[in-house]
Each structure stands twice: as structure tokens, then as C-alpha cells.
VMD Tcl script that draws the C-alpha trace (Angstrom):
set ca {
  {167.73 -17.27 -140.72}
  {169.35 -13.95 -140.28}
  {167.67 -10.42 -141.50}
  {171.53 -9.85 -143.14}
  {172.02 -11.67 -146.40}
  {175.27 -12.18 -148.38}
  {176.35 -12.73 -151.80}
  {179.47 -14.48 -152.50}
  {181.59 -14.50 -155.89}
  {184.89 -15.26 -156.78}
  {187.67 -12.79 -157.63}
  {188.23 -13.40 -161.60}
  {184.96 -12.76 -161.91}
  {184.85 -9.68 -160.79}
  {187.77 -8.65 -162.32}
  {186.79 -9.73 -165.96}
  {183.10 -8.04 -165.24}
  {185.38 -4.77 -164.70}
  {187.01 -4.93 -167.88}
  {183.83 -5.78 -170.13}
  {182.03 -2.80 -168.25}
  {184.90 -0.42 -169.62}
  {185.61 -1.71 -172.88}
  {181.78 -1.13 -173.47}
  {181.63 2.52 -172.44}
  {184.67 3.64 -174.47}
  {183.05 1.92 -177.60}
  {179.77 3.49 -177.00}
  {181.77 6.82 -176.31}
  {183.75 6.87 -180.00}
  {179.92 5.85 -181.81}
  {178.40 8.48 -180.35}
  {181.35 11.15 -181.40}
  {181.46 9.48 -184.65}
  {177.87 9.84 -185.15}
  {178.06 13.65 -184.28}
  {180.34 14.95 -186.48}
  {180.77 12.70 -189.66}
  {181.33 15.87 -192.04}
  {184.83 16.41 -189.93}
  {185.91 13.29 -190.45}
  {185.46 13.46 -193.85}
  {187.19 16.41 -194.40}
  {190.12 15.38 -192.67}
  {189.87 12.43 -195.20}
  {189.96 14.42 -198.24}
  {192.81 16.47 -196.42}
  {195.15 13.84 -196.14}
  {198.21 14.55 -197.90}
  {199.71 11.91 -200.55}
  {202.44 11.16 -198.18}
  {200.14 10.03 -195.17}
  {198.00 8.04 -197.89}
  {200.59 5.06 -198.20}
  {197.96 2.63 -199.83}
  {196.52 4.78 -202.45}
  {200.52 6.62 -203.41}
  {201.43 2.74 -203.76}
  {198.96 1.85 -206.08}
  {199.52 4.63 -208.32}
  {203.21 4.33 -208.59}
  {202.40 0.32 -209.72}
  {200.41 1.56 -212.39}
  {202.89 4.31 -213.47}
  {205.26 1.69 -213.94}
  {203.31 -0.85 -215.80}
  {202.27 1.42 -218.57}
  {205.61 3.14 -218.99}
  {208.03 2.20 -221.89}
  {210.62 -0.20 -220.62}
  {212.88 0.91 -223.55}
  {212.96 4.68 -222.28}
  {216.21 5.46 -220.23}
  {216.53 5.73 -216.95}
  {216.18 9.07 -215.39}
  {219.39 10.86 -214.15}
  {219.95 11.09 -210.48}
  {220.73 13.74 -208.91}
  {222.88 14.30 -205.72}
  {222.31 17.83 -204.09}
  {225.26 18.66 -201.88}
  {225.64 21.59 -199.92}
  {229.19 24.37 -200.01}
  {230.47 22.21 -196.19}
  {229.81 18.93 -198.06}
  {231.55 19.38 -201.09}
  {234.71 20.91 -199.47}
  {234.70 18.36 -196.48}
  {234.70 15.46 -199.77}
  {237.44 17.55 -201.58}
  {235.33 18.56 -204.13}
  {236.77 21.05 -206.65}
  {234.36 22.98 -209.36}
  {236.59 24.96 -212.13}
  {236.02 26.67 -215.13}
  {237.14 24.37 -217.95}
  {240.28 26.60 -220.24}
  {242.15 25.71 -223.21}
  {245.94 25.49 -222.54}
  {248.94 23.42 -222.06}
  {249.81 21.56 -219.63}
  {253.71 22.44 -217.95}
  {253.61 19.39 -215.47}
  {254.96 15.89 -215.91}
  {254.63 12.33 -214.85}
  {256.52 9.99 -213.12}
  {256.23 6.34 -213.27}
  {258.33 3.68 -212.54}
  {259.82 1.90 -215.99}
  {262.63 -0.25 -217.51}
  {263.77 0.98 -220.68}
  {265.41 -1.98 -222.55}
  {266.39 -2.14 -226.48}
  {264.12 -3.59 -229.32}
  {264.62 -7.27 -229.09}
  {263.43 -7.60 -233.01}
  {266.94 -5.20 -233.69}
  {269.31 -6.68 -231.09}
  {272.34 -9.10 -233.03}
  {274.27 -11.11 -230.73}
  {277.73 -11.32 -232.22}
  {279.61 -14.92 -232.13}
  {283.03 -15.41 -233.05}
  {283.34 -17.85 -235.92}
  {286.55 -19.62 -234.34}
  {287.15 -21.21 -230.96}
  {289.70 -19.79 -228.86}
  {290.78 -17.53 -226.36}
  {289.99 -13.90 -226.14}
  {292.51 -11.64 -225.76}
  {291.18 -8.26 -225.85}
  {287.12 -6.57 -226.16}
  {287.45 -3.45 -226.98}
  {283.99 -2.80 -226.57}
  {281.84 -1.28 -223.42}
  {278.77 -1.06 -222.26}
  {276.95 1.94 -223.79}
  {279.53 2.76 -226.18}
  {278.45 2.96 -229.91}
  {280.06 0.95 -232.79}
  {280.04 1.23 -236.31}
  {279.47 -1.49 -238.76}
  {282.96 -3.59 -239.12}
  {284.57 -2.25 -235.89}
  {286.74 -4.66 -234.04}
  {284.94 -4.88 -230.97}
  {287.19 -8.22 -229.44}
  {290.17 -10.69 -230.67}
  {290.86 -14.44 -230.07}
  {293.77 -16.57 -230.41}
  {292.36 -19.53 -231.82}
  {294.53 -22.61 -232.40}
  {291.44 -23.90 -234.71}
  {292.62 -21.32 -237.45}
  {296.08 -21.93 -237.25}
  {295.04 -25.69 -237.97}
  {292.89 -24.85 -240.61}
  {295.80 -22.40 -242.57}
  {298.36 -25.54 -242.46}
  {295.74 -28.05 -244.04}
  {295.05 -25.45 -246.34}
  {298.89 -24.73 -247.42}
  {299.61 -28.43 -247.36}
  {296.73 -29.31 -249.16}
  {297.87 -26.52 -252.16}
  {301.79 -27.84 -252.15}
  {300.55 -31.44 -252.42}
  {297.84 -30.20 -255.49}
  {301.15 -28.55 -257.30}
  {303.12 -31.69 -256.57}
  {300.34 -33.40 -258.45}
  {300.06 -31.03 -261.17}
  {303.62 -31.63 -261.75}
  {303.33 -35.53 -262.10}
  {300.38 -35.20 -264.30}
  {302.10 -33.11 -266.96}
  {304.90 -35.94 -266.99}
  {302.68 -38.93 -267.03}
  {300.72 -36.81 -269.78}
  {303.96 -36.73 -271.91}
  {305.21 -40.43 -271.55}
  {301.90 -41.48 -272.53}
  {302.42 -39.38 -275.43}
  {305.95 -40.86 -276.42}
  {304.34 -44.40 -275.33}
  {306.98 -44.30 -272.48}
  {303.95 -45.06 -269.70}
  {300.64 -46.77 -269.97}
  {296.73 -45.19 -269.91}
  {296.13 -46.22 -267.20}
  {298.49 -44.89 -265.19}
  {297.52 -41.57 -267.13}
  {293.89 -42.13 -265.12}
  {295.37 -43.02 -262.01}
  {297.52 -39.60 -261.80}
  {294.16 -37.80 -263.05}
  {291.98 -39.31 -260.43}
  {295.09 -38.29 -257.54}
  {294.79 -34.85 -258.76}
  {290.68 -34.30 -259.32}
  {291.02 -35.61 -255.09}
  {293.81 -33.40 -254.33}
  {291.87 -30.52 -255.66}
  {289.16 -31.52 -253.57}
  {291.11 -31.38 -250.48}
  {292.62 -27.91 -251.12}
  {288.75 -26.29 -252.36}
  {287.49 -27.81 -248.81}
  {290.34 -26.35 -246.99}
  {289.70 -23.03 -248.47}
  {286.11 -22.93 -247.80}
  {286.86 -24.07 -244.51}
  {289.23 -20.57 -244.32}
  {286.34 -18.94 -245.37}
  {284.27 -19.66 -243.00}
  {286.27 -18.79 -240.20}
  {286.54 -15.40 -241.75}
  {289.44 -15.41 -243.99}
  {288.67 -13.39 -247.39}
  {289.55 -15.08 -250.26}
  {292.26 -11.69 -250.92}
  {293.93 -13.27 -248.14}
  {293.80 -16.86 -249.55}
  {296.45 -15.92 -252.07}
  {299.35 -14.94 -249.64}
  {298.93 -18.04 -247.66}
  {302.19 -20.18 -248.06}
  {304.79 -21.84 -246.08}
  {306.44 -19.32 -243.70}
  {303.62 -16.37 -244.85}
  {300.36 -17.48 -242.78}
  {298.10 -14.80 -241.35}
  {299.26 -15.60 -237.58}
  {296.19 -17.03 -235.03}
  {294.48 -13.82 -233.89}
  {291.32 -13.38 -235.18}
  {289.28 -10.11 -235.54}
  {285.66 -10.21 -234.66}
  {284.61 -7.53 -236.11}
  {280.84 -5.60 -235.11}
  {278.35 -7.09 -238.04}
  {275.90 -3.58 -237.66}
  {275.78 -0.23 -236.61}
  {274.67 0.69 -233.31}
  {274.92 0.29 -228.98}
  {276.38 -2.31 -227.16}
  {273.86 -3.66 -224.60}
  {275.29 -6.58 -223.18}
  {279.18 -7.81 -222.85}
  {279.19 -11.56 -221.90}
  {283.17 -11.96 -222.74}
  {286.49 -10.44 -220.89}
  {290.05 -11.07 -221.59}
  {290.95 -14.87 -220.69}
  {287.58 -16.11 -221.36}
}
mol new
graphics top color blue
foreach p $ca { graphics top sphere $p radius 0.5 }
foreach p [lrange $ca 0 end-1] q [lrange $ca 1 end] { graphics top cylinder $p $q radius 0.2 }
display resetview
């Protein structure tokens, strides 16, 4: 036995001793200043402004809201700009004048005619067109030729038509005999009904033919003159049925 003695310990230990020893004077520091002026801090308290007071500013919006009138409108917001802003944004302020305005507007359109007023015009006869007198853009009046067409169908329809009347007066002819030997007992009743029933046929034939005349546009003036030798030729006239533009021209010579 020596008259120097030793004391060993280990590192951590020593280390963690450290730590404890100055964790408990800086607590025992901060009681002691606390305990010394506790008026201050209570002043600094009540000094706090609502801003730095998150907790308590929280909990009185919450309330403001719960008790408010969810019917009530919204409040208006307000953006506050500054004279750079608003002219860096392109914002123009104006005093608002009566007056009229001298500019105008372009857009892009199509300007097309009223489709419930538009007539498309259709020859009555088959054939071939000769002329259209008509052009785009130009304006018609009501009965205007506009476009002619030779049409073999109306040359077809004049011949039944003047055959049909010759054979009707042949008829008419032979019924006024047969009506007069039947009156001098020279021919029988019955062939009397037979010449009757011939004629009421042949008139048939020459009302169809006329209607059929008709229809290709043939007035019934021009009915009368109709004979052999005297027709009214194969042209036909088609003729503008109202008054106005012509929009569209779907037919040329030849067609």
C-alpha cells in the first residue's frame, strides 16, 4: 500500500455528469430571474399585441363566425393597387360620357339568302336547254324567261293531243249519222250505243291530252290554235315563278 490513491471511472460517465451539472444551473438561473421580477413579465403579457397572440385571435374569430348570419352576403374584397401596378397590368380608369360611338367591327361572316324564301325553279318538260338567260346576282321579275329547252316530250304530247281532237270530230261525225238512221229505222240501237260509247272514250282521250298540255305549261288560249300544221314548235319557256335574286345557276346551254 502506497500513500497515493486513485480513483478510476469511465468516460460516459463523466461526460453525462457534465451535462446534468449544466442543465441544472441554467434551470436554477431562469427560477431565480423569474422569481425576481414577475410584475415584468406580466406586463409584457398584457402587452402582447393581437397578432403575436395566435391562440386567443383564433378563438375569437371561431366564435365570430358561429354566431354570424349565414344568410348575410359576403363582404366585398378589395384589391389595393398602387399608380406602377395598374399601368404595368394595363389598367385604364376614365370618366364614363354619354356619346356615340364612330368605330366599327369586323368579324368574319357568310351572308347567304333566307332559305324559308328561296324557290328552286324546275322546268316542267324534259329536254335540252338551249339558252339561261339568267346570272348570278342579277334580279328577275315575276314571269321573266330566265332559260329555254327543246323538249321532244312536248312535241309528243301536241301530236296526241291534235290526233286525239281529229279522231273526236271523226266521231262526232259518225254519231250524228248513226243518230239519223236510227231515226229513219235505217240502223239498229245498238249500234246507236256502240258509236256513243266510241265517242264518250274518244273524248276522254282528247280531255287527257289536254290536261297533259297543261301541265307542261301550255295555256288553255293556246289549246285552241293547236291543229295539224299550226303546233306551238318544241321550245319551251321557263319562265321565273317570283320576284327577286338569282342565287344559284345549276344549268348551262347543252345541259
Amino acid at each position: 500500500m502506497t500513500t497515493t490513491s486513485r480513483v478510476g471511472l469511465p468516460w460516459p460517465a463523466l461526460v453525462g455528469s457534465a451535462v446534468l451539472l449544466v442543465a441544472l444551473g441554467a434551470g436554477g438561473t431562469y427560477i431565480s430571474l423569474r422569481s425576481a421580477n414577475p410584475s415584468r413579465s406580466a406586463e409584457g403579457a398584457s402587452a402582447m399585441p393581437d397578432s403575436a397572440r395566435p391562440s386567443e385571435q383564433a378563438a375569437r374569430i371561431g366564435s365570430a363566425e358561429v354566431t354570424s348570419d349565414r344568410s348575410a352576403p359576403l363582404p366585398d374584397v378589395v384589391v389595393t393597387l398602387s399608380q406602377q401596378a395598374a399601368e404595368r397590368v394595363g389598367i385604364v380608369v376614365s370618366q364614363v360620357l354619354a356619346g356615340q360611338a364612330s368605330g366599327g367591327l369586323r368579324a368574319p361572316g357568310v351572308v347567304q339568302p333566307n332559305a324559308y324564301r328561296q324557290v328552286v325553279v324546275t322546268p316542267l318538260v324534259s329536254g335540252r336547254v338551249t339558252s339561261v338567260a339568267a346570272e348570278l346576282g342579277q334580279a328577275v321579275q315575276r314571269g321573266q324567261t330566265i332559260a329555254r329547252i327543246f323538249s321532244p316530250e312536248l312535241v309528243e304530247a301536241q301530236t296526241r293531243y291534235v290526233s286525239a281532237r281529229a279522231e273526236l270530230g271523226a266521231h262526232e261525225q259518225a254519231l250524228a249519222r248513226t243518230e239519223k238512221l236510227v231515226g229513219i229505222g235505217a240502223a239498229s240501237r245498238q249500234e246507236l250505243e256502240r258509236i256513243q260509247a266510241e265517242h264518250a272514250a274518244r273524248r276522254a282521250d282528247l280531255e287527257g291530252a289536254a290536261a297533259r298540255l297543261q301541265l307542261l305549261g301550255i295555256s288553255p288560249a293556246a289549246l285552241g290554235t293547236l291543229a295539224p300544221g299550226h303546233d306551238q314548235g318544241a321550245t319551251v319557256d321557263v319562265p321565273a315563278p317570283i320576284a327577286g335574286i338569282v342565287t344559284e345557276r345549276t344549268a348551262n346551254a347543252g345541259l
